[in-house]
N, C-alpha and C positions, 0 to 999 in steps of 0.2 A: 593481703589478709590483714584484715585490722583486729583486735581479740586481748587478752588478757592475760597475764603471767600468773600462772597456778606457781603457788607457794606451799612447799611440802615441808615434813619434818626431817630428820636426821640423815646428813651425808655428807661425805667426802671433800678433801681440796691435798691440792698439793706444795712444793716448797716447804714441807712444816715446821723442819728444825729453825729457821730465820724470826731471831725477831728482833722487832726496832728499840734501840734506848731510849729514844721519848715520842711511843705514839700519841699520836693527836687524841684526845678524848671520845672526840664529836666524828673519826674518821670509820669507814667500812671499807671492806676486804671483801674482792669478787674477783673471779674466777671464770672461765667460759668454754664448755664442753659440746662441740659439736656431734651430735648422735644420731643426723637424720639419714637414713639408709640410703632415703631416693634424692637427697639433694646436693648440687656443688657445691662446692668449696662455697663460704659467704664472708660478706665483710660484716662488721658489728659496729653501732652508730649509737654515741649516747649523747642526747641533745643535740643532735646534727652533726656532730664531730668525731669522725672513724679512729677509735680505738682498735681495733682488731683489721687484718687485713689476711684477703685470700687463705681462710682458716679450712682447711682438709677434712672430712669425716674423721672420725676418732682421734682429732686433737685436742689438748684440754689448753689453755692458755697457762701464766702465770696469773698469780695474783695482780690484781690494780687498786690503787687506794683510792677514794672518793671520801668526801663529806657524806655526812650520814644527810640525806635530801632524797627527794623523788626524784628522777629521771624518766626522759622519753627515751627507751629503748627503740633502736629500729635493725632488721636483719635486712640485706638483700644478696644476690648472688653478686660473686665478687664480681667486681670490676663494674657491675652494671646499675649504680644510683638510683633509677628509674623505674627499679622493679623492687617493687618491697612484699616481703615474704611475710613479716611480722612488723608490727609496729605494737608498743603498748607500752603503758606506764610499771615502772617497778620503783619501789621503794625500800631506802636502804638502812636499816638502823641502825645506831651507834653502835660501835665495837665491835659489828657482826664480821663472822667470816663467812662467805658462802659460794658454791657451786651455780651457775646458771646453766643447766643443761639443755640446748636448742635440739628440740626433740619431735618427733612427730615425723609425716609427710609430705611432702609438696607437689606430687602428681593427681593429675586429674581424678583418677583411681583411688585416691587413700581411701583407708577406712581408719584411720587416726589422724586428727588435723594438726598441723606444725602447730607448736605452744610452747616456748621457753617455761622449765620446771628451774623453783628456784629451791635449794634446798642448802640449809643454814647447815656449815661443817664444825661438830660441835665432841669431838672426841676429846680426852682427855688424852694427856702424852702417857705413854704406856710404861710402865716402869721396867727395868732392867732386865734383859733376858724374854722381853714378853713383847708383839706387836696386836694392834688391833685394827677390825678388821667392818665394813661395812659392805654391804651389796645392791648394789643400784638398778632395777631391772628398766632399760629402756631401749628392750626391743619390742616393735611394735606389732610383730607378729608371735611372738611368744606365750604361751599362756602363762598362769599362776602356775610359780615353781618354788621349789624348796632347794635351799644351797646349802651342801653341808662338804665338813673336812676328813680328811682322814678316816676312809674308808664308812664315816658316815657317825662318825664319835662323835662331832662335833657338828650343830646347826648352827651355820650363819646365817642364814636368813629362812624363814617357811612362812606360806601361802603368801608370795611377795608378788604381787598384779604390778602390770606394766604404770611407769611412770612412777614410782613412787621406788622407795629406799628401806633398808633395813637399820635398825639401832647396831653402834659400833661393838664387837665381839671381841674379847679380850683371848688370844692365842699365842703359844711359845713361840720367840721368833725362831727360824730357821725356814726349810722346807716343808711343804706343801701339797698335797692333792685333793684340788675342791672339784665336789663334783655336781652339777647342774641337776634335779631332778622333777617328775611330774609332782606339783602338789599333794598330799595324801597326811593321814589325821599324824601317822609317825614319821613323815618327812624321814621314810625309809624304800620307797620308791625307788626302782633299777634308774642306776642314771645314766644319761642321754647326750651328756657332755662332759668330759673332764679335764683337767686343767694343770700340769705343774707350776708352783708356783714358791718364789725367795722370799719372807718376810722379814724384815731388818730390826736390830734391837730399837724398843722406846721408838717404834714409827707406826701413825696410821694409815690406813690401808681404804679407797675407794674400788671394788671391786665393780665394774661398770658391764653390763649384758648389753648387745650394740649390735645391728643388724639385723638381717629375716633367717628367721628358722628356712626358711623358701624359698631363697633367692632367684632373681631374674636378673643373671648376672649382666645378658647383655643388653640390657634396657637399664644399667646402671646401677641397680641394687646393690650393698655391698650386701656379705653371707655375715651369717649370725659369727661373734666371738665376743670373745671376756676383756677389756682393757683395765689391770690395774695400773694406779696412780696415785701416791703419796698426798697423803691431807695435811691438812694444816691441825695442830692439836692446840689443846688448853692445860695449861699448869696448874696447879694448887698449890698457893702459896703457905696458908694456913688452913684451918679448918673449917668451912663453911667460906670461904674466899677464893673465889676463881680471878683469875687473871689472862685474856687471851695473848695468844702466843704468833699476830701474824705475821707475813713475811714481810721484806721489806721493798723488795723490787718490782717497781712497777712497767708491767709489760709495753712493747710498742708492736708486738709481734707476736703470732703463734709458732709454740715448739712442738713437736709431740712431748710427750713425755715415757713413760716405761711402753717397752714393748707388749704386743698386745698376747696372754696365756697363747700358749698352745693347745690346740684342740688335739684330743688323744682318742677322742668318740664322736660319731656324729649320726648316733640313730635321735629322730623329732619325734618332740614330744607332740600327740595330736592332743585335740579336743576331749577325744573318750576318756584318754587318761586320767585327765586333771576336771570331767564337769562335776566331779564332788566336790571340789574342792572352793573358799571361797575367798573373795577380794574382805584384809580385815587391814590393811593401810591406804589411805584415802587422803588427797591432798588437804590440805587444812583451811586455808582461805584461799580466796583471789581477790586481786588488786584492778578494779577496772582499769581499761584503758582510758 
């Protein structure tokens, strides 16, 4: 499949506390999160040359620095050069930090086509006593849902449609129960998934929805869950002066990174639940191939 990298707004990255004594001006900061339910492990290729290898479903990479330049991105399944999933142009801007989330399906069957979502991780470092928190929804059988904490006090995310991210939410660090719900006007909906969850002082938080509500497991599917994973943040030096803050270590390899929530509920959200409700984040541009 040859196609395009949809470029969205606000999400996630990990490593966040690291950052360099003299980054390059002109360099970018990427990131690579595997999300596709029905596909293997894959290798990642940027300008013909494999940076990522044998990358697992719900792994996120480290960060990798590049010049800020376009690149020919290309995905195939690992180990097999010869079979390419994606191919397309991404372009990278000076200073950015961002998430590449390789999403979508690769079975004959999909009804969402595989399309790496590029989304710029643009949190601020959270001050003392406090983490923040973003929610990523890229399952591709899941409807429009609303993500809220602590018994429903807090929204972190509502009417959030697949592929796209929620803005970062400022929450006391410690412990956590987010709960997954059908869309609806109070994002006060019985929820249908929940989740214990650690958040650490002064850290951002990518909370990532990953799987089918539906799974077919033995045809390879993996089953819906939550993978958080540490972002990369932004400082403020002075007032009206941002400064990013990215890591400094550039991958050769994927790790996982945090373990994936625990599910504590698993009634599915259908269709009737959530057809009032409506898609109000929408990716922003695409970069042809």
């Amino acid at each position: 499949m040859v196609g395009t990298l949809v470029v969205g707004g606000a999400v996630g990255q990990e490593d966040a506390d690291t950052t360099t004594d003299a980054p390059d001006q002109d360099s970018a900061f990427i990131r690579v999160a595997h999300v596709s339910p029905d596909a293997p492990p894959v290798d990642v290729y940027v300008d013909g040359e494999q940076i990522l290898a044998d990358v697992p479903f719900g792994a996120v990479s480290d960060y990798a620095e590049f010049p800020a330049d376009t690149y020919n991105v290309t995905i195939t399944p690992a180990g097999d050069n010869e079979t390419v999933v994606f191919e397309g142009n991404l372009t990278l801007e000076a200073r950015s930090v961002s998430t590449l989330f390789a999403s979508g399906e690769v079975s004959e069957n999909a009804t969402q086509p595989f399309e790496p979502v590029l989304f710029e991780d643009d949190a601020f470092q959270p001050a003392e006593n406090e983490s923040a928190v973003s929610v990523a929804h890229m399952s591709p059988d899941a409807p429009t849902v609303d993500v809220t904490a602590n018994n429903g006090s807090v929204v972190l995310a509502q009417n959030l449609s697949y592929q796209n991210a929620s803005e970062y939410v400022t929450v006391p660090a410690g412990n956590h129960t987010v709960e997954i719900r059908p869309a609806s006007p109070g994002a006060n909906a019985t929820p249908v998934f929940t989740a214990n969850v650690t958040l650490e002082n002064e850290t951002a938080y990518s909370a990532i929805a990953v799987g089918y509500i539906e799974a077919n497991e033995t045809a390879g599917q993996q089953p819906f869950n939550v993978t958080l994973v540490e972002d990369a943040t932004m400082t403020v030096n002075l007032p009206g002066e941002e400064t990013e803050a990215p890591p400094t270590e550039t991958p050769t390899n994927v790790t996982e990174t945090e373990e994936p929530m625990t599910e504590t509920e698993t009634e599915t959200p259908t269709a009737t639940e959530t057809e009032a409700a409506t898609e109000t984040e929408e990716p922003m541009t695409e970069t042809e191939a």
